[in-house]
py3Dmol code that shows the C-alpha trace and the ligand (Angstrom):
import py3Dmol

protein = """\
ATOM      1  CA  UNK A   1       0.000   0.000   0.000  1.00  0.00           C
ATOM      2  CA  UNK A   2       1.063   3.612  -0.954  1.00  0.00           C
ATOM      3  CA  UNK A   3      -0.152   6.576   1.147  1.00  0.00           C
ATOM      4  CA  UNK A   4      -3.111   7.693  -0.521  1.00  0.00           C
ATOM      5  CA  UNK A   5      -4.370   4.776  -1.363  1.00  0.00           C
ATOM      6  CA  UNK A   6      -7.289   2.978   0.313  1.00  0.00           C
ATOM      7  CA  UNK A   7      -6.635  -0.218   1.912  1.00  0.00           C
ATOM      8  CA  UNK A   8      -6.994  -3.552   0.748  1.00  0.00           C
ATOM      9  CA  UNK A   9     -10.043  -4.672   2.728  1.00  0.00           C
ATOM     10  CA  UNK A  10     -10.293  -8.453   4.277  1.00  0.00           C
ATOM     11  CA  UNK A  11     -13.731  -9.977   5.226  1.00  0.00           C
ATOM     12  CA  UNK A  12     -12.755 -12.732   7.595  1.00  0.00           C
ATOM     13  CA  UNK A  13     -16.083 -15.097   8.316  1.00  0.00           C
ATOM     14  CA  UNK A  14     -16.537 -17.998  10.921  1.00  0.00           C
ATOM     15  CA  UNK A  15     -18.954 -19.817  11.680  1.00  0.00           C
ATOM     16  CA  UNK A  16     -20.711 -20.671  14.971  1.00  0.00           C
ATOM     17  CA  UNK A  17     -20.565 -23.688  17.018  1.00  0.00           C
ATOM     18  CA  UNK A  18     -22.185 -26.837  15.722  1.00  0.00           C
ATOM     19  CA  UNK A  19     -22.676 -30.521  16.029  1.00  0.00           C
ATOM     20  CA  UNK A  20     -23.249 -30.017  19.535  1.00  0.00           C
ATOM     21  CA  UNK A  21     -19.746 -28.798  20.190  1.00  0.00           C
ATOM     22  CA  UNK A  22     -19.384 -25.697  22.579  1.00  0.00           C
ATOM     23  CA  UNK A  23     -17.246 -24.065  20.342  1.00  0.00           C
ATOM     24  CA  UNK A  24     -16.087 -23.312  17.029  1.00  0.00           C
ATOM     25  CA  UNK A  25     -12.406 -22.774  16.235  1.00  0.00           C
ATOM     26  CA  UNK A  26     -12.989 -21.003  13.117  1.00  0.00           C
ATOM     27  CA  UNK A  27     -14.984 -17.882  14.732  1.00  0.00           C
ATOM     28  CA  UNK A  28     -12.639 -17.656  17.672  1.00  0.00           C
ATOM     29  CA  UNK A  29      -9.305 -17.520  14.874  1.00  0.00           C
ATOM     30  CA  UNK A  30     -10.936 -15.474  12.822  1.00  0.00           C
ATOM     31  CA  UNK A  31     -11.231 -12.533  15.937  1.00  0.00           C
ATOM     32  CA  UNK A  32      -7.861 -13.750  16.637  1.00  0.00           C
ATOM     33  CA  UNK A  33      -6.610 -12.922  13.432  1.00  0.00           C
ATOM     34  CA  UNK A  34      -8.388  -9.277  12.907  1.00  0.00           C
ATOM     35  CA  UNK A  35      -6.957  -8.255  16.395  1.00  0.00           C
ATOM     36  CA  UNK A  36      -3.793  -6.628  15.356  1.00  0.00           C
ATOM     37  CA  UNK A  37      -2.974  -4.617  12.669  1.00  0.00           C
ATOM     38  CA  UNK A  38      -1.660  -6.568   9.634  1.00  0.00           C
ATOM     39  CA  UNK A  39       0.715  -5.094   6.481  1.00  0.00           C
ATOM     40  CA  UNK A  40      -2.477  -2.155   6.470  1.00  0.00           C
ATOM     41  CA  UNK A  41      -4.916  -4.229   4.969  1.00  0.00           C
ATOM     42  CA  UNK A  42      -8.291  -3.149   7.252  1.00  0.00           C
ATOM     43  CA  UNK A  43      -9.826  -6.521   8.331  1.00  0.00           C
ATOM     44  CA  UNK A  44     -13.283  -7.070   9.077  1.00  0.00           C
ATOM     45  CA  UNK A  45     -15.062  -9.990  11.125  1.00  0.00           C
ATOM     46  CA  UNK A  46     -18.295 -11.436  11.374  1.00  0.00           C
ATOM     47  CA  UNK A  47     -19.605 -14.856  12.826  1.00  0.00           C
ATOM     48  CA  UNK A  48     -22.303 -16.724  10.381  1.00  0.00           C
ATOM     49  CA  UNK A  49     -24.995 -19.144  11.541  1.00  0.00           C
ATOM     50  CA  UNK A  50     -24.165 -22.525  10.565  1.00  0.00           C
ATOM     51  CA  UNK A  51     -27.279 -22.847   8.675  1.00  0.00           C
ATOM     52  CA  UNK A  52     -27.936 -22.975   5.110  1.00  0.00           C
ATOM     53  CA  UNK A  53     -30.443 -20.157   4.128  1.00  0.00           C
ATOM     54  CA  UNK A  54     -28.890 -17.753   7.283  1.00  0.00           C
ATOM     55  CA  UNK A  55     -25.682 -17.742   6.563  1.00  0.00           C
ATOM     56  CA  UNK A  56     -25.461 -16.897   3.066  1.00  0.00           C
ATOM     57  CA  UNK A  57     -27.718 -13.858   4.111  1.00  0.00           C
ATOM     58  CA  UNK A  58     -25.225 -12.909   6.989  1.00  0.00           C
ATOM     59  CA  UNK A  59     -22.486 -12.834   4.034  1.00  0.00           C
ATOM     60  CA  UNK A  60     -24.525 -10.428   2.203  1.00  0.00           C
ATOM     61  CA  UNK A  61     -25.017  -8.234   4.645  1.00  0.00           C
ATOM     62  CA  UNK A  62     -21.932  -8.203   5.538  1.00  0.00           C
ATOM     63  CA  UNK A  63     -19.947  -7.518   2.421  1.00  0.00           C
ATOM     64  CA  UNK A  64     -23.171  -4.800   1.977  1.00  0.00           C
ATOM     65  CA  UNK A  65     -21.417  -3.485   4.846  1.00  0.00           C
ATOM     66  CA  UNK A  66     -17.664  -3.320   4.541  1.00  0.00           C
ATOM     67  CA  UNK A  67     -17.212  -3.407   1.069  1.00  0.00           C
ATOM     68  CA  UNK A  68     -14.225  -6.007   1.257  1.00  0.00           C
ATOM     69  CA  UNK A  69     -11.698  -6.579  -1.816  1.00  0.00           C
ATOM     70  CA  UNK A  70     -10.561  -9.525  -0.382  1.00  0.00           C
ATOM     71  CA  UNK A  71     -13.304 -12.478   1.931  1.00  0.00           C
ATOM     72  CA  UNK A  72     -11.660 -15.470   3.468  1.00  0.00           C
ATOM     73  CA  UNK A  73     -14.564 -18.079   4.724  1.00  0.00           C
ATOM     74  CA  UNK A  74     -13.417 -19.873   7.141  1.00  0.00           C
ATOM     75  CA  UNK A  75     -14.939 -23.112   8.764  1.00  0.00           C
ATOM     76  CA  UNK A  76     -13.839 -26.359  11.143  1.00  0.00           C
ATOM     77  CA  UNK A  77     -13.310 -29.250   9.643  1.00  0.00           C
ATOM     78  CA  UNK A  78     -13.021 -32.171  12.336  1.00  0.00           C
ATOM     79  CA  UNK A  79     -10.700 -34.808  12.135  1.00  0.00           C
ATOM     80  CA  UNK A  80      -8.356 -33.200   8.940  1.00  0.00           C
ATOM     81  CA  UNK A  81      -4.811 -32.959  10.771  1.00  0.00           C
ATOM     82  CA  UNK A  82      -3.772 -29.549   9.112  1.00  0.00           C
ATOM     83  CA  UNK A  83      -5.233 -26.071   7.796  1.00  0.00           C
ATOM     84  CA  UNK A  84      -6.464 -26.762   4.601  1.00  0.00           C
ATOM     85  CA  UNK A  85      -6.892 -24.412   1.752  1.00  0.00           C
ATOM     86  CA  UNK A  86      -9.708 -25.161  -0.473  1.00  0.00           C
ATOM     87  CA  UNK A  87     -10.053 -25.293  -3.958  1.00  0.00           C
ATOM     88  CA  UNK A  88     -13.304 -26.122  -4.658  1.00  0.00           C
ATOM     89  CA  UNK A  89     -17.224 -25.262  -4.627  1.00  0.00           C
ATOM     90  CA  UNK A  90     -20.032 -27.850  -5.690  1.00  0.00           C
ATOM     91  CA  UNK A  91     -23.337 -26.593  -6.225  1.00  0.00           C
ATOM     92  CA  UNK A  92     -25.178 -29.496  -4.238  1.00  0.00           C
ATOM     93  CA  UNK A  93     -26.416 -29.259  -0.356  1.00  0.00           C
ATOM     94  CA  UNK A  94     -26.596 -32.847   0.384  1.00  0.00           C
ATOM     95  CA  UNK A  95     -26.576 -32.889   5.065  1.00  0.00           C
ATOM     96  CA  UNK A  96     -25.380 -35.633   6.519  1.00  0.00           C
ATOM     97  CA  UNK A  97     -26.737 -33.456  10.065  1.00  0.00           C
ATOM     98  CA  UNK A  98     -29.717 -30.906  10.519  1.00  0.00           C
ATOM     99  CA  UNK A  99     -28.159 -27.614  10.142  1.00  0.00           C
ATOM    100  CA  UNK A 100     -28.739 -25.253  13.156  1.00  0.00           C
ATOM    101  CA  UNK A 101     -32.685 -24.078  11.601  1.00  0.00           C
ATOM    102  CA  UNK A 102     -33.203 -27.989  11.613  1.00  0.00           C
ATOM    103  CA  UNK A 103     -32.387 -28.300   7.490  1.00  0.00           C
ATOM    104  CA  UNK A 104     -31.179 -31.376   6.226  1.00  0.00           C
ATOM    105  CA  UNK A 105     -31.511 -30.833   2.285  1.00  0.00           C
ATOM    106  CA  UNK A 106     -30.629 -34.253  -0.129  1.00  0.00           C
ATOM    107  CA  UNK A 107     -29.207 -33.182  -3.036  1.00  0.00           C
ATOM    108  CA  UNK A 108     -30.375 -29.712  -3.680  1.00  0.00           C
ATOM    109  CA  UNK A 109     -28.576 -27.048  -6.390  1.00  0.00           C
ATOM    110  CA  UNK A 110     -27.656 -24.210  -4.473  1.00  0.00           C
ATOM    111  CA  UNK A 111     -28.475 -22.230  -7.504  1.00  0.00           C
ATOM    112  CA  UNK A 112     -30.521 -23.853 -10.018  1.00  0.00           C
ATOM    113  CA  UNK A 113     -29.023 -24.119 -13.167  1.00  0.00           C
ATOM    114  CA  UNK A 114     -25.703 -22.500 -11.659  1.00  0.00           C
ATOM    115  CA  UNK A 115     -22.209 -23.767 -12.872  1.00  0.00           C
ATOM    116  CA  UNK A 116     -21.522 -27.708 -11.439  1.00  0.00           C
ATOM    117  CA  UNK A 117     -18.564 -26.213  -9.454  1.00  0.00           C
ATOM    118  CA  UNK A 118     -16.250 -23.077  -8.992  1.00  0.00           C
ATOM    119  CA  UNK A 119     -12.783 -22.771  -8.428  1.00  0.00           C
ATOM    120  CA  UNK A 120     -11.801 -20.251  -5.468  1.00  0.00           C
ATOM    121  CA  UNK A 121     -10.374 -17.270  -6.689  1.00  0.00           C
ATOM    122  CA  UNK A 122      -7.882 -16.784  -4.105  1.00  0.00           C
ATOM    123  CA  UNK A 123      -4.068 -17.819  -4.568  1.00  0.00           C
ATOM    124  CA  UNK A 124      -4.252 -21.189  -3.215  1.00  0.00           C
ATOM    125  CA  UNK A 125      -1.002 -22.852  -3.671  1.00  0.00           C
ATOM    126  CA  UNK A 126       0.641 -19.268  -2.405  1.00  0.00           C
ATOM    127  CA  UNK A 127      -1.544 -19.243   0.663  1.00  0.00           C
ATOM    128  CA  UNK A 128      -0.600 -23.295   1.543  1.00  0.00           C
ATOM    129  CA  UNK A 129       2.787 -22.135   0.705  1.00  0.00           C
ATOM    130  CA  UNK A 130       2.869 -18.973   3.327  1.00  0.00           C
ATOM    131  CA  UNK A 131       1.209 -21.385   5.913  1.00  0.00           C
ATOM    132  CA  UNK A 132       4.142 -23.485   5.635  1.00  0.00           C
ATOM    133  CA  UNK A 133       6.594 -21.056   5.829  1.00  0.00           C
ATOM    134  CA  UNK A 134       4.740 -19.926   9.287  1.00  0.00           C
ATOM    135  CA  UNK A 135       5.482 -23.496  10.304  1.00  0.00           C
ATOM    136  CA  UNK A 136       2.060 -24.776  10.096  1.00  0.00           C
ATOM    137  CA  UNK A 137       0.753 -27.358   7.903  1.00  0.00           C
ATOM    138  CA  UNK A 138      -1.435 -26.958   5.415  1.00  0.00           C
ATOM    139  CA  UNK A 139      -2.438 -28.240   2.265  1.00  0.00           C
ATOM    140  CA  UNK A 140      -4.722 -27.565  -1.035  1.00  0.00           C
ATOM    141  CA  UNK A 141      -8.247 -29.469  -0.445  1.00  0.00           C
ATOM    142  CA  UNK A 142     -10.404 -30.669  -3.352  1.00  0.00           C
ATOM    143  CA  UNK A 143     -13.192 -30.965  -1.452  1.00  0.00           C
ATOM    144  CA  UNK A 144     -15.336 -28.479   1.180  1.00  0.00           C
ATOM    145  CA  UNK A 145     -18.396 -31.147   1.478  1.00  0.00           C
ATOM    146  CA  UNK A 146     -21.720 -30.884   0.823  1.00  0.00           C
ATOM    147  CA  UNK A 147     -22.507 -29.184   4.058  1.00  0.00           C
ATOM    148  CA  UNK A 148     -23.089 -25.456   5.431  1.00  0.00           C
ATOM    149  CA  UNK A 149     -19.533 -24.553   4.473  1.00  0.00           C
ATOM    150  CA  UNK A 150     -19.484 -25.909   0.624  1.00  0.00           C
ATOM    151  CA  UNK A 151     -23.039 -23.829   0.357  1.00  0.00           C
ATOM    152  CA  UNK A 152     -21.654 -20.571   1.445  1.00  0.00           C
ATOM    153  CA  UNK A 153     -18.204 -21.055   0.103  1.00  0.00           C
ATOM    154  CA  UNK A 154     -20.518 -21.454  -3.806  1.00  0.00           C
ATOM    155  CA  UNK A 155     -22.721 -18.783  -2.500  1.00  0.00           C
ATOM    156  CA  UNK A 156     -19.914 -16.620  -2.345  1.00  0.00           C
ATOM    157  CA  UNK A 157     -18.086 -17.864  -5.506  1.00  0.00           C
ATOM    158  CA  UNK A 158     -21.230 -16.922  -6.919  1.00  0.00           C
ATOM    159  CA  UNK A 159     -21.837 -13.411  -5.846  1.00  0.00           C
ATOM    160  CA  UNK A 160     -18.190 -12.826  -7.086  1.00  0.00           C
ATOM    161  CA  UNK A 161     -18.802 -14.513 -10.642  1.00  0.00           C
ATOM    162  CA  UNK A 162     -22.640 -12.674 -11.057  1.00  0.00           C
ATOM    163  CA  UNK A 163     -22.440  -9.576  -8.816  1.00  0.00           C
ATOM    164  CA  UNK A 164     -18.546  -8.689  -7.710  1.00  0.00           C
ATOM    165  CA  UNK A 165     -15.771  -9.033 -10.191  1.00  0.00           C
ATOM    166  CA  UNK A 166     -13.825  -7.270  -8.294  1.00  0.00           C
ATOM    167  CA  UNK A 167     -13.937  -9.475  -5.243  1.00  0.00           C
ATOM    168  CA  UNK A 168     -11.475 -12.005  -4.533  1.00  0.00           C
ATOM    169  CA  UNK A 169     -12.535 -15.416  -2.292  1.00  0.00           C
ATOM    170  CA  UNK A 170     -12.114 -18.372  -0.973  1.00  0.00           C
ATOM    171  CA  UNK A 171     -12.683 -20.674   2.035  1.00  0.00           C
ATOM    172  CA  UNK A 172      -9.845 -22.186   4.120  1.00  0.00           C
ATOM    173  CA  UNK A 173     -10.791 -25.439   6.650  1.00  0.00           C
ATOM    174  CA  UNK A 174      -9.624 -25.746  10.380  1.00  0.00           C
ATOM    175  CA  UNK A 175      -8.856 -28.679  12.229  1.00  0.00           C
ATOM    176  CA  UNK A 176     -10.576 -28.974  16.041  1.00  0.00           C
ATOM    177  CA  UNK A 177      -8.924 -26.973  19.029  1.00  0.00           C
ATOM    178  CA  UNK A 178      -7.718 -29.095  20.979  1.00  0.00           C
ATOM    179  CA  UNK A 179     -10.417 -28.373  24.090  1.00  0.00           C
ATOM    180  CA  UNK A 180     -12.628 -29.673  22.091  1.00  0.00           C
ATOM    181  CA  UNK A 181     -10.742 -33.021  21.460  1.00  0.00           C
ATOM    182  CA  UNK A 182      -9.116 -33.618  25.292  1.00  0.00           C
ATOM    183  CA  UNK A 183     -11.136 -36.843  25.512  1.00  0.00           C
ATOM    184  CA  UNK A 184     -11.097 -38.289  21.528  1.00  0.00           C
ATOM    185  CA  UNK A 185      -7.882 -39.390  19.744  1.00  0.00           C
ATOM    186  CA  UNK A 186      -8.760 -36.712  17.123  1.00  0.00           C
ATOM    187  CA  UNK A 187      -5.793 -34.017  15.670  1.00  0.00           C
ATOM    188  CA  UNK A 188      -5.931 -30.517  16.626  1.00  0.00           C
ATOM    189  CA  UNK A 189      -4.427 -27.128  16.341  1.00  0.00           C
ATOM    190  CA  UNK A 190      -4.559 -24.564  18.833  1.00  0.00           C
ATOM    191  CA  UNK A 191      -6.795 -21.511  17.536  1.00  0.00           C
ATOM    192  CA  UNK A 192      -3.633 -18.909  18.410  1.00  0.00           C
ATOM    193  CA  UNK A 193      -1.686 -20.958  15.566  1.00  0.00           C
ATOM    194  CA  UNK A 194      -5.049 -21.119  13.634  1.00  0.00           C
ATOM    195  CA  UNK A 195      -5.048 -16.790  13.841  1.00  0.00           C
ATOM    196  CA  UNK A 196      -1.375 -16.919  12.913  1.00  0.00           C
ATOM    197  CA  UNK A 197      -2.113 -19.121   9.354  1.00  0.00           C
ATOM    198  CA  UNK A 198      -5.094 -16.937   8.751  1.00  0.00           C
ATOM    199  CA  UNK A 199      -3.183 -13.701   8.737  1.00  0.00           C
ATOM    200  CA  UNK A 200      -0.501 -15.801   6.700  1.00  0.00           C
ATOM    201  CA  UNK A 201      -3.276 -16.055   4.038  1.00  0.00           C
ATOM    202  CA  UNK A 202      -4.902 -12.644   3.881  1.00  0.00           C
ATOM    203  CA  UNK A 203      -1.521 -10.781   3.740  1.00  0.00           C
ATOM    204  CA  UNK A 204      -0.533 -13.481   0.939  1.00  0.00           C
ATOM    205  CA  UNK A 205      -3.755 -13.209  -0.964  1.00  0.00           C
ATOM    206  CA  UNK A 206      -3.791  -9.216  -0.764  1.00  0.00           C
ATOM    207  CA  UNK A 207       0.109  -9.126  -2.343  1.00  0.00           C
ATOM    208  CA  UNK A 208      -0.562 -12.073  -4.923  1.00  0.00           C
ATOM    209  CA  UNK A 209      -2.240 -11.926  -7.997  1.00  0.00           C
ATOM    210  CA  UNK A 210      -0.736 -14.772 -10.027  1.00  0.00           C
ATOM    211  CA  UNK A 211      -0.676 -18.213  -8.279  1.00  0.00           C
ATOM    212  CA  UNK A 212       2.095 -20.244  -7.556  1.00  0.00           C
ATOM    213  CA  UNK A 213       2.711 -23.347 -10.416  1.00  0.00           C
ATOM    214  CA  UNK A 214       3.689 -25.833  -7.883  1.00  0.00           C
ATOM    215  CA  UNK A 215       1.859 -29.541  -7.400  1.00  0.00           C
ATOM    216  CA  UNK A 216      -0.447 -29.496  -4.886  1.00  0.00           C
ATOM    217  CA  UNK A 217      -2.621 -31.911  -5.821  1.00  0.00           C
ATOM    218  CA  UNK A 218      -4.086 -35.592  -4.222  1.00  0.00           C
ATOM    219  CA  UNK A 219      -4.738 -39.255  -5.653  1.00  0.00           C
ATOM    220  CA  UNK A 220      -7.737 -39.514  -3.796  1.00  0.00           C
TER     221      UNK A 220
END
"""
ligand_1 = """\
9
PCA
N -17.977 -26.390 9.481
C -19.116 -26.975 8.782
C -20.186 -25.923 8.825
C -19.753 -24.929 9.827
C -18.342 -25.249 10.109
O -17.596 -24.600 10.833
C -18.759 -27.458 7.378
O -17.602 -27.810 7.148
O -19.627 -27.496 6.518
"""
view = py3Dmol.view(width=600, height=400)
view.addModel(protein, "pdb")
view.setStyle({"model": 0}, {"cartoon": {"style": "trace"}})
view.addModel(ligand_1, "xyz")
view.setStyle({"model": 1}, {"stick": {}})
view.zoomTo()
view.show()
């Protein structure tokens, strides 16, 4: 940034607790991460409702509201060992559980006749790559599920490719805290080292335009 210029703005989103857990990492790292000041991008918060229909209107309102160039979804994944960047967004709601308004769609476009899938239009390789280098692990994802996260990870994908070219987005995935795991043999990262990986990415998405060419990919 150059005086003068405005800011590169960063909507960071989490989610609330669900699945009957107490807490949700991704909503405590995201505050986390928006608590300092970072390379003077202005960051921006809010907490969505894990449901499908509320949250994509909570990510409406809030990108009415602060205008963001930059919005990093982020959401816990359970059981993955490492932050994981995703690539992603299928346009299918398919719940395994009842979202928090009791929904528990099979198989349902998120936007009829929208695109199958779209890619995240943040630098994803860069991001797993600036992770890393914060010595955290993390890896490219090919897949966000089927649940609340997928729907507003499209939902936003979609506002971007109908509404706001000028918006860059993407959702990253967050292993358990490790309160939440003290009595299961399940991996965890502490949400402190969560914050750090999440600033890692905005700062990384804000300064790159042109992704990394490096394999990132899985065989399954
Ligand atoms: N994780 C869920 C929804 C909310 C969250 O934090 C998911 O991965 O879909």
């Amino acid at each position: 940034m150059t005086s003068g210029t405005a800011p590169t703005r960063v909507l960071f989103t989490g989610f609330e607790p669900f699945d009957g857990e107490a807490t949700n990492p991704s909503w405590g790292a995201v505050r986390s991460a928006a608590a300092a000041p970072l390379d003077g991008l202005a960051l921006h918060t809010v907490e969505l409702p894990c449901a499908y229909g509320a949250s994509m209107t909570a990510l409406r309102a809030a990108i009415d509201e602060t205008s963001p160039d930059i919005v990093v979804c982020v959401g816990q994944a359970g059981g993955r060992p490492d932050i994981t960047v995703e690539r992603v967004a299928v346009n299918v709601d398919d719940a395994r559980i009842p979202d928090s308004a009791g929904a528990e769609p099979v198989d349902r476009p998120i936007v009829p006749g929208g695109p199958a899938a779209y890619f995240a239009t943040l630098p994803i390789k860069a991001c797993v790559a600036a992770v890393r280098a914060a010595g955290l692990p993390a890896s490219v994802s090919n897949t966000a599920g089927t649940f609340v996260c997928n729907h507003v990870f499209y939902g936003l994908a979609h506002l971007i490719a109908t509404e706001l070219p000028h918006v860059r987005g993407g959702f990253v995935h967050v292993p358990y805290a490790p309160e939440q795991v003290t009595d299961r043999a399940q991996p965890s990262l502490p949400v402190d080292a969560v914050a750090t990986a999440l600033r890692a990415i905005a700062a990384t998405a804000a300064r790159t335009r042109t992704d990394l060419r490096v394999a990132e990919g899985a065989t399954h």
